[in-house]
C-alpha positions as CSV (number, residue, x, y, z in Angstrom):
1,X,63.8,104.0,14.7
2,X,64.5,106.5,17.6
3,X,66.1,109.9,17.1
4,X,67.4,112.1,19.8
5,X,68.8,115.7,19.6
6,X,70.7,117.7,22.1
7,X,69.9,121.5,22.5
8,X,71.7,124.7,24.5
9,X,75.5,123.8,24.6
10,X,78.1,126.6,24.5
11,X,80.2,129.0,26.0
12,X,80.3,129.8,29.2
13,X,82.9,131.1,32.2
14,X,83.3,129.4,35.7
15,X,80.6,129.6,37.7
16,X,78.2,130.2,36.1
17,X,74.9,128.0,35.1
18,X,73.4,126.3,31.6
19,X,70.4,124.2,31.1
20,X,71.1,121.6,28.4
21,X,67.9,119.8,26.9
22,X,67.3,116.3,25.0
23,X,64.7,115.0,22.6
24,X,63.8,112.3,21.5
25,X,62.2,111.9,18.2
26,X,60.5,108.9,16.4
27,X,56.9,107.1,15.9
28,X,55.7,104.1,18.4
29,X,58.3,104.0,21.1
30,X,58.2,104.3,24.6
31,X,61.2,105.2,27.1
32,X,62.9,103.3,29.9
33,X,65.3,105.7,30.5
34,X,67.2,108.8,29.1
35,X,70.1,110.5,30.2
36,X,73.4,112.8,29.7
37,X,77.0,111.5,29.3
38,X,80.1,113.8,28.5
39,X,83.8,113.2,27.0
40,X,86.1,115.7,28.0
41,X,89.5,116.4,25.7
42,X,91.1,113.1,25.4
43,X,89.2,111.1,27.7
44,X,86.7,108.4,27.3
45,X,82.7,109.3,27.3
46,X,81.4,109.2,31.1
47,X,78.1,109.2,32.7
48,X,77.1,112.4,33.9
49,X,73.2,111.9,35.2
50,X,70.2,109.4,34.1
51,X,66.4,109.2,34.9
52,X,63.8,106.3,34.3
53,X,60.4,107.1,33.2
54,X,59.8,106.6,36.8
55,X,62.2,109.3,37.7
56,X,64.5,107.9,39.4
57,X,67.7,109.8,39.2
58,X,71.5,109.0,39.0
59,X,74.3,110.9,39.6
60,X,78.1,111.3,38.7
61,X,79.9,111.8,42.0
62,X,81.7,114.4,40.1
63,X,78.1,116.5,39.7
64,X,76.1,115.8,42.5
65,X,75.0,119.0,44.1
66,X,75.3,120.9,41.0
67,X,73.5,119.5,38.5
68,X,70.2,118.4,37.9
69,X,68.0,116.1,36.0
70,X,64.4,116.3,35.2
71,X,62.5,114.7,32.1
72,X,58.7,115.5,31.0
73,X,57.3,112.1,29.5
74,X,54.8,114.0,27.0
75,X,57.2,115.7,25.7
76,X,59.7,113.0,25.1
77,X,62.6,115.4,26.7
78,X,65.0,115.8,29.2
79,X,66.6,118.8,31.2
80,X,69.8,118.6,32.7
81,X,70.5,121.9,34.8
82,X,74.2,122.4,35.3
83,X,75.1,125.3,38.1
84,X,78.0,126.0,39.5
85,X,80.2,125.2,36.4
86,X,84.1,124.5,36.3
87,X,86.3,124.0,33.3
88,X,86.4,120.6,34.1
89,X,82.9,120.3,33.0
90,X,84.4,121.2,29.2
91,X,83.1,118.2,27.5
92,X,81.2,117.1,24.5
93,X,77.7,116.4,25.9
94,X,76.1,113.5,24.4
95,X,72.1,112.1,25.3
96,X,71.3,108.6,25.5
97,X,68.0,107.1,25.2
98,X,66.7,103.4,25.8
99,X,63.4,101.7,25.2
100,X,61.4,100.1,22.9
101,X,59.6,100.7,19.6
102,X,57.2,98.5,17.2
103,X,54.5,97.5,17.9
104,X,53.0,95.9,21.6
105,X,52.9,92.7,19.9
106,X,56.6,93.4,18.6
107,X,58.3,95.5,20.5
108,X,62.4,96.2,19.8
109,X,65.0,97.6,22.0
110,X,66.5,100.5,21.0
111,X,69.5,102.4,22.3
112,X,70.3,105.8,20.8
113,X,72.6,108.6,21.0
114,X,72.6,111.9,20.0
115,X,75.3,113.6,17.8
116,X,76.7,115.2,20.9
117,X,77.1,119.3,21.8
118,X,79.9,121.3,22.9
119,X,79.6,122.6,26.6
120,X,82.7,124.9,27.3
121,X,83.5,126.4,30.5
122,X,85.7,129.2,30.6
123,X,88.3,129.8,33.6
């Protein structure tokens, strides 16, 4: 199966800038497309950015301009580079990650999520 793990959440105040990263972990799998979504207190999980292996982006309205997505293929991991931060960016920050795994004759869909990470943004 695939694995991913979310790395650099925390504490920070408004306006500032935090780059979060994403891993995904596993043996014989390949990657159609990772990406970041959020739940704020009491809301449902939203979509915050995606990229394809391709690297086509996509963007919240609520972030574009301020955050970024990048991914590096080798490494299995993506970036998302959040600037400009408000507090209603306070959200559990969960990575996604589709694809396949098996083997070329047998390949399986997958569709995995992290655990999630605490992103705080102070006022």
């Amino acid at each position: 199966q695939v694995h991913v793990m979310e790395f650099g959440g925390g504490l920070v105040q408004a306006g500032d800038s935090l780059r979060i990263h994403c891993t995904a972990f596993g043996s014989t799998f390949t990657i159609n497309e990772m990406g970041w979504y959020r739940q704020p207190p009491e809301q449902r999980r939203q979509l915050v950015a995606t990229i394809t292996s391709g690297g086509i982006t996509n963007y919240a309205d609520s972030v574009k301009g301020r955050f970024t997505i990048s991914g590096d293929n080798a490494k299995k991991t993506i970036y998302l580079q959040m600037n400009t931060l408000t507090p209603d960016d306070t959200a559990v920050y969960f990575c996604n990650a589709k694809g396949t795994y098996g083997s070329d004759d047998y390949p399986r869909p997958y569709d995995s999520w992290g655990q999630g990470m605490q992103v705080t943004v102070s006022s």
